[in-house]
MILUM-771750 format. One record per residue (C-alpha): x, y, z; residue in one letter. Coordinates in steps of 0.2 Angstrom, whole numbers, plus 5000, padded with zeros to 4 digits. Each point is the difference from the previous one (the first is absolute). Layout:
// MILUM-771750
XYZA...
END
This chain:
// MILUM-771750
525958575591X498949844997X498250015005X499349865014X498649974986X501249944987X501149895012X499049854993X500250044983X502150045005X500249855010X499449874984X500750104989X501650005011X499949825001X499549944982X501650124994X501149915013X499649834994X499950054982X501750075000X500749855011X499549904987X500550114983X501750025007X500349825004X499149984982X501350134990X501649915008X499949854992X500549915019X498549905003X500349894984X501649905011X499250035017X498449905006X499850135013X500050144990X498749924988X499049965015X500350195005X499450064982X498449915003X499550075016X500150174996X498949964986X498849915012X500050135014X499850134988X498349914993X499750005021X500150165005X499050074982X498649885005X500150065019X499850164994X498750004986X498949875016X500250165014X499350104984X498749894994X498050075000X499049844997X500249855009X500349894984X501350134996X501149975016X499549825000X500949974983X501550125006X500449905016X499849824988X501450074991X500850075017X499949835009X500649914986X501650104999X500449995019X500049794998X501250024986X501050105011X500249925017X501149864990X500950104987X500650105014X500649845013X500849954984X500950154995X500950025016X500249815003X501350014981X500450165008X500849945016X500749854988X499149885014X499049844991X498449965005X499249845002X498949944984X498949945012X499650195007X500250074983X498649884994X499050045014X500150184998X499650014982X498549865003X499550115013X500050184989X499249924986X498549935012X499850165007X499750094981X498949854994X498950055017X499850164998X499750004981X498849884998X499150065018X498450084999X501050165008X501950025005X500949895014X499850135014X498150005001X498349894997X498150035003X499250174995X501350144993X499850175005X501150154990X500450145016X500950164999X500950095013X501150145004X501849975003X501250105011X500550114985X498150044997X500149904985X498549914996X500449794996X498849864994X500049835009X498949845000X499249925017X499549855004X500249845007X501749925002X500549864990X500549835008X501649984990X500550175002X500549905016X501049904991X500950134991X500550105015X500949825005X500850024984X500550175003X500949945017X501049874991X500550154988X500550105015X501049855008X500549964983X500950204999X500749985019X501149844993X500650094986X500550135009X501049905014X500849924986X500550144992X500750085017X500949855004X500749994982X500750195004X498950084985X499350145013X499250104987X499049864993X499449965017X499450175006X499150014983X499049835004X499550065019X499750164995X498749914989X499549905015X499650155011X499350084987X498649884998X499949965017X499350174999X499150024985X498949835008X499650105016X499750154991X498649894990X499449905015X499550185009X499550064981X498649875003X499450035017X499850184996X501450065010X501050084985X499550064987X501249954987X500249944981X500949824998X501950015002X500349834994X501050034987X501250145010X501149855006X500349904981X500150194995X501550045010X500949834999X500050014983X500650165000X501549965015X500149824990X500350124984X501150135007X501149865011X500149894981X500750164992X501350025016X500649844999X500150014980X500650155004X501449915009X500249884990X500550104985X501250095008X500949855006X499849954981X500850134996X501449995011X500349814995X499950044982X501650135003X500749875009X499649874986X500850114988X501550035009X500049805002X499949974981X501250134996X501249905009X499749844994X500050074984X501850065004X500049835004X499549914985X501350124991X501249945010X499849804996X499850024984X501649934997X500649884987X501449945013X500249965017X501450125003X499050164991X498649945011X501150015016X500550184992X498250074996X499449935017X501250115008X499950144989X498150025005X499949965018X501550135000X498650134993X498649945011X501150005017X501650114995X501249905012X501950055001X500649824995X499049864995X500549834993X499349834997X501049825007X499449844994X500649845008X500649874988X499849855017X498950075012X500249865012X501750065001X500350175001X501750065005X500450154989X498850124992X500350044982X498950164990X499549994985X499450184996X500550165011X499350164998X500850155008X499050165000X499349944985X501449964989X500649814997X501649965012X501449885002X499349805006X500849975017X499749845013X500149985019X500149885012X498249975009X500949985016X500650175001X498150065000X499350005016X498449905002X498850135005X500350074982X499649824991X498349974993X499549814995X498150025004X499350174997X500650174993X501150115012X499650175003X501250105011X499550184997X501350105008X501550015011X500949854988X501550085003X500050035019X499749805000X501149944990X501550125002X501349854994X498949944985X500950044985X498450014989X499350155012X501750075001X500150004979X498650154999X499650035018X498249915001X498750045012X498949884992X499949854995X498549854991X500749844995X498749904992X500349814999X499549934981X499049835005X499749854989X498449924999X500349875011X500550145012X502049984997X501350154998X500550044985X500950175003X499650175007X499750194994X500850105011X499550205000X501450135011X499450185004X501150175005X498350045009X498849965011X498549914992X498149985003X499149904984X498249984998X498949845001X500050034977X501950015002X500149845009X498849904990X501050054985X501649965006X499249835004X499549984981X501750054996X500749875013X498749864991X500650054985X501549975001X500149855009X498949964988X501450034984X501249905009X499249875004X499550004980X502050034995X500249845011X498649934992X500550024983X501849955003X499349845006X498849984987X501550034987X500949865008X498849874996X499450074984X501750004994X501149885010X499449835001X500049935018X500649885005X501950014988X499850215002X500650004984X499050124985X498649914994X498949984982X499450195003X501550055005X500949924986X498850064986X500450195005X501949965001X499749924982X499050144995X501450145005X501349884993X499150004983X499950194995X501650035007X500549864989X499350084984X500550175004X502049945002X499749884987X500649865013X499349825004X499649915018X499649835001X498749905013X500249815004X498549915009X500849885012X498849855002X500249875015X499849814993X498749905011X500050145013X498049945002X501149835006X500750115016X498450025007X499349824998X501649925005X500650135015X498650125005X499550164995X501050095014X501749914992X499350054984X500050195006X501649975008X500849954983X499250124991X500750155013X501549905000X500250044982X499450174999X501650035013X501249914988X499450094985X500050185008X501849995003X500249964981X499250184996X501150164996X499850164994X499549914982X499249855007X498250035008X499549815008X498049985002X498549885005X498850004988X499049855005X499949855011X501649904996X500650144986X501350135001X500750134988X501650064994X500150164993X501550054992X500050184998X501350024986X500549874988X501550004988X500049954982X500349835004X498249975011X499849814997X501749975007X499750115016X498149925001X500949825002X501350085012X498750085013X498949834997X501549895005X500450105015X498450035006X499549804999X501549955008X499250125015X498849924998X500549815001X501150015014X499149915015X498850085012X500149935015X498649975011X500049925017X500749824997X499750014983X500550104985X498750074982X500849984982X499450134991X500150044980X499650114987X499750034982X499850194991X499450094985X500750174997X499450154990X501450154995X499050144997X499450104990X500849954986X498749815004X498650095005X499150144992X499150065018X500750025016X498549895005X500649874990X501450005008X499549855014X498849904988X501449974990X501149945011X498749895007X499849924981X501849975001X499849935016X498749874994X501249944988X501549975011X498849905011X499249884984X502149984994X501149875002X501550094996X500250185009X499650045018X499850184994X499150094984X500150154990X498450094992X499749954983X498650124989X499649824994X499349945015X498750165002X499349934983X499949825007X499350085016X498650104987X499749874990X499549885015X498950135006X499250034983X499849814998X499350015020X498550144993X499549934983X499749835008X498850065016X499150054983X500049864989X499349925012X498850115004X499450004984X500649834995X500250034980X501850014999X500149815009X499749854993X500549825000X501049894989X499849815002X501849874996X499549834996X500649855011X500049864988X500849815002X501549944989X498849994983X499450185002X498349965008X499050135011X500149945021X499650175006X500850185000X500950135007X499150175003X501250155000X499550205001X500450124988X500050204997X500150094986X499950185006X499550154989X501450115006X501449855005X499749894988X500249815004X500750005016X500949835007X499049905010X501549995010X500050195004X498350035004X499749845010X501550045010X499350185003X498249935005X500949865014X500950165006X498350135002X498749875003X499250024982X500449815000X498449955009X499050094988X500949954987X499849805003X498150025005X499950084982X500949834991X498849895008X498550104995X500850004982X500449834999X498349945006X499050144989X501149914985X499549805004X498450054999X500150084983X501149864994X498749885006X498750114988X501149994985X500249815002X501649995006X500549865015X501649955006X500149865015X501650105009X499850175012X500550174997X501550035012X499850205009X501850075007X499650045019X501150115008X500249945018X499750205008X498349944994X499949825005X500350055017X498750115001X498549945011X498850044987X500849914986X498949854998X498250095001X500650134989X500549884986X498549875004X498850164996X500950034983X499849804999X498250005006X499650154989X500549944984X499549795004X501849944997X500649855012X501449985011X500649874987X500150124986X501350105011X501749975004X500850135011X502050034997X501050075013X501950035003X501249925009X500950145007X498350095005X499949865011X501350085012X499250115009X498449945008X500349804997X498549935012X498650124995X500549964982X500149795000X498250045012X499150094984X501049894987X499049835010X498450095000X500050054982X500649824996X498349955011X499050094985X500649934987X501550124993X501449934995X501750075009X501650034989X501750055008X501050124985X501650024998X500649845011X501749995003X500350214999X499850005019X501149965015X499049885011X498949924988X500349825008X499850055015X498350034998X499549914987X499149895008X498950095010X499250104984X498449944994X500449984982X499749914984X501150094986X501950045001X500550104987X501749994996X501150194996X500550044981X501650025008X500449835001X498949954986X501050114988X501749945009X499549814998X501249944988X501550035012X500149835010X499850145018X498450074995X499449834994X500349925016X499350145008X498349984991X500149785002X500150055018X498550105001X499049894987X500349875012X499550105016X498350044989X499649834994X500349935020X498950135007X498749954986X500150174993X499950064981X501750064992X499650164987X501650044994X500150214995X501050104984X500049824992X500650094983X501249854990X499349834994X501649925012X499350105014X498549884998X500949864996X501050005014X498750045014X499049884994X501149865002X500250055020X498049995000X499250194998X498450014997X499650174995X500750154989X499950174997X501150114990X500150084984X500549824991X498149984998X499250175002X500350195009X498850085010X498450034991X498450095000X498449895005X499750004981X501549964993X500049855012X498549964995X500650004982X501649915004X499149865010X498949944986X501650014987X500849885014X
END
């Protein structure tokens, strides 16, 4: 039995191991590192802990100076208390505090320990210190210091009544909040130091004769706060527990779950589906329906039926034999027993004798029904609230599938069938041409594809609208779908084209190429009528029998396409057949296409050659500039070809900026070598470039840059180029006239409405076409050029007269009044220097 004169050593002793293990266990569980409240907890058993051995080592002190520093390190611990503790249970009781009283707390603490520190004594006392000792109830003898009280002690015991109403808040909320243990805990606390403050008060009059219980209080609220935490934990695990066997039991059925849609079909996935929700639930009869038009559900079809776990016979029924209470558009149906006592005359319950039932609806995501799961028990059923959220997955699942297998067939549609004609389209036709292909090679058998082209379809539109335009072209698809057969697959593989593949050709291909060709266009030319007027439509094909034309299956189509091309640019045929030659015409314009972009990249290959234009006697009036290319992997290649390819890519622009700079960058050195001539250097314009609205400031800079006038210049165009953009072209022509360059029309006479407009161009040369020139002994062509000498001469133009090549040639133009010629009668096409050379023999 404890001695009363060891109660005070019990009682701190008690204490200090009440906080300290308050705080070690709170310290070893690792909570407080997630929970404010635990951290807060963790700190004030450390803080009362330094409390109570300070009160202790005060009561036992034997100097003055020795209590003095004791109850320093005493009072500083109870200020650090008061708000760690409000704090604690405030996180406790999950209730927020305003930052305002928070503030004013802490401001409040720290004054409080900034007083007493730096005072000349602690808080509680002032004037002259006195160090008593007395005799406690217990006989125990206890040191403790007299003297005056402290003004702000007052002060602190306001504080100490905020603290208090401060608790009795806390714990009314945490009573109304129904944490009743929490609650007891804080007015336990309340009373507790109610106590301990009257206990004090009486200490000080002399009434008791007692040690300081101050800390008793934060000693056992951390030790209730302590034991309540690890309650609650407590709790809290075993719930955690629980919810992790219900987690588990979860994910083994979704697990089930994802076995069962891992299906590469829809149909395996309707199978597995049921296979596993027949393991989770263990029904009697279970099936899945899918409606192929919900809006219009008459008779239910399944599309999986699983009878005690073995895959059955498909059946249907009619919805109107099911009575209402037992359909389920909204949410799952649970009818967990006595199925057959209700429906006595359903012939679903009859089939096993049910007692219970779920029909779970499978929803879209725009909430529409898609089909249902419907589950059929021989017993009477109860499921959990796991069970339920997993047939729900299941439910969403599948919905889910379906709506994807709908998806998908959609999706097919319009990847493979074009939309407007539903008839296949390019991708659809490339895997048709594909499979056609190896089966070809492996029976050593051919097929043949024709591209069908429609001539001037773009006309359709401009003329009639783009909704007639559709109409014809949907018109057609009809037309040609009834031309297809088993060996005849009809396609659209672009705007206004359609192909024709014939699946099995016999020896004789061209002939049953024509055949299908001439039946197909007569489909196609026979009127479509529209409203009060009717469309004309025809066509023009190339065709393609492979493989024995095209090495891949890939090539298949570009061939065609290349035969296609050259029905379009013929005369003669309507439709024609792949040629290997037309692939090298097709590779050599694409070589030619390359090497150019680099020639004139690097401009070495290219270079200028200069034709003289003389007068009857030979004398030098100006000349000609023409480009040239000798290419180190061509060769010379025709100016004709590469021009031709340059007007067709754009290269053209590039090309006739590089003339001028030649040309100019050549007067100049002709100029250094002493070499003059009166006339201009004529430069070929393509009119792609006249018409572009850069044209004149680009060539000016060349100009500019190299000092060379206008009147040096004579720009040659085309007659034909004319065409296209008439009014922006006679509109630079005047301007460039305006400078000082001289206009010369090429080729007259070549050209359709060269009289027409005639007269409106701004020009001061007419050259006259070799083809007349070379023709002009026959009395036709020698009227023709009188006729045009004349025009020239009215117009006050210059005549230059082209491929002059005989003496009678000049002769003859001559007496009808040219003035100019060019041709190889007096000189080819030259290098700059060999001109020169020529020009001083001359």
């Amino acid at each position: 039995m404890l001695e009363m004169n060891h109660l005070i050593a019990f009682y701190f002793t008690a204490t200090i191991t009440l906080n300290f293990v308050s705080a070690s266990v709170v310290l070893l569980s690792g909570a407080f590192k997630n929970k404010a409240h635990l951290k807060l907890l963790l700190l004030s058993g450390v803080v009362i802990t330094v409390f109570q051995y300070a009160t202790w080592e005060f009561h036992d002190a034997q100097t003055l100076q020795e209590a003095l520093n004791w109850l320093y390190i005493q009072s500083a611990a109870i200020f650090a208390a008061l708000p760690i503790s409000v704090l604690m249970l405030m996180y406790w009781s999950r209730q927020k505090a305003p930052a305002w009283s928070i503030a004013l707390v802490s401001v409040a603490s720290i004054c409080f320990f900034l007083v007493n520190t730096f005072s000349d004594s602690p808080i509680w006392f002032t004037g002259e210190l006195q160090l008593r000792q007395f005799t406690i109830f217990t006989g125990e003898t206890v040191s403790v210091i007299k003297g005056d009280v402290n003004p702000v002690s007052y002060f602190y015991n306001i504080f100490i009544l905020a603290y208090m109403l401060g608790l009795i808040y806390i714990a009314r909320v945490a009573y109304i909040q129904g944490r009743r243990l929490l609650s007891i805990t804080v007015t336990s606390t309340i009373c507790l130091q109610i106590l301990t403050t009257i206990a004090a008060a009486l200490t000080d009059m002399g009434i008791l004769n007692l040690i300081n219980l101050g800390g008793l209080p934060f000693s056992l609220l951390n030790f209730f706060a302590c034991v309540s935490i690890s309650m609650s934990l407590e709790w809290k695990s075993a719930s955690l527990a629980k919810e992790i066997v219900e987690k588990a039991s979860l994910e083994s059925m979704l697990f089930s779950l994802a076995k069962g849609v891992a299906a590469n079909d829809s149909s395996q996935f309707f199978k597995d589906v049921c296979h596993e929700l027949y393991h989770l639930e263990k029904p009697k009869l279970l099936y899945i329906c899918e409606f192929d038009d919900p809006e219009n559900i008459e008779e239910i079809s399944t599309q999986v039926v699983l009878q005690d776990g073995r895959i059955a016979q498909n059946f249907s029924y009619k919805l109107s034999d099911i009575p209402n209470e037992l359909i389920s558009y909204d949410a799952t149906l649970f009818i967990e027993e006595k199925a057959n006592e209700r429906f006595p005359n359903l012939a679903l319950v009859n089939r096993i004798n049910a007692q219970a039932i779920i029909n779970a609806p499978l929803k879209n995501d725009h909430d529409g029904l898609e089909g249902s799961i419907i589950l059929l028990y021989d017993r009477p059923i109860k499921l959990s609230d796991a069970q339920k959220r997993t047939l729900e997955v299941f439910t969403s699942r599948t919905a889910s599938e379906i709506q994807r297998v709908k998806l998908a067939k959609e999706q097919h549609k319009s990847v493979y069938f074009d939309y407007l004609t539903k008839l296949p389209n390019l991708l659809s036709t490339h895997d048709l041409i594909k499979q056609q292909y190896d089966e070809n090679q492996a029976n050593d058998s051919h097929s043949a594809l024709i591209i069908i082209d429609l001539k001037k379809f773009g006309q359709i539109n401009s003329v009639f609208g783009f909704t007639a335009a559709e109409y014809a072209l949907k018109e057609i698809g009809i037309r040609l779908s009834s031309y297809a057969s088993s060996n005849i697959v009809i396609g659209r593989i672009s705007g206004n084209q359609f192909s024709l593949l014939i699946k099995q050709t016999p020896h004789e291909m061209s002939a049953v190429i024509n055949l299908h060709f001439d039946a197909i266009k007569r489909v196609i030319e026979k009127p479509i009528k529209l409203d009060d007027t009717q469309i004309e439509l025809s066509c023009v094909g190339g065709a393609v029998v492979f493989p024995m034309q095209a090495q891949k299956h890939t090539e298949v189509i570009r061939c065609a396409e290349i035969a296609l091309v050259k029905a379009k640019t013929s005369a003669d045929d309507d439709i024609c057949l792949f040629d290997a030659t037309y692939i090298d015409e097709i590779n050599r314009k694409q070589t030619v296409e390359r090497l150019l972009r680099q020639a004139l990249n690097q401009k070495e290959e290219l270079y200028p050659v200069y034709q003289p234009k003389v007068d009857t006697n030979g004398k030098l009036l100006g000349m000609e500039a023409l480009a040239r290319w000798q290419s180190a992997s061509l060769g010379f290649v025709s100016p004709f070809e590469f021009i031709t390819i340059a007007e067709s890519t754009g290269y053209i622009e590039e090309l006739g900026l590089w003339m001028t700079d030649s040309v100019c960058e050549q007067i100049n050195k002709w100029h250094q070598a002493g070499f003059e001539f009166d006339g201009r250097v004529a430069i070929n314009v393509s009119c792609l470039h006249l018409e572009k609205a850069t044209f004149i400031d680009d060539i000016m800079a060349i100009l500019n840059t190299h000092s060379i006038s206008p009147a040096k210049i004579e720009i040659e165009i085309t007659e034909s180029g004319l065409l296209s953009n008439r009014k922006q072209s006679v509109s630079t022509l005047k301007e460039l006239q305006s400078l000082g360059f001289s206009i010369a029309l090429d080729d007259f006479g070549t050209g359709y409405s060269s009289l027409s407009y005639l007269k409106d161009l701004p020009l001061d040369v007419l050259k006259i076409d070799r083809s007349f020139v070379i023709e002009i002994e026959s009395t036709k062509a020698y009227d023709l050029v009188k006729s045009i000498v004349t025009i020239g001469k009215n117009m006050s133009l210059k005549l230059v007269a082209e491929g002059v090549e005989e003496r009678k040639h000049i002769e003859l133009l001559d007496a009808i009044g040219c003035d100019i010629y060019q041709g190889y009668y007096f000189a080819k096409p030259m290098k700059a220097g060999d001109l020169m050379v020529w020009a001083t023999k001359t």
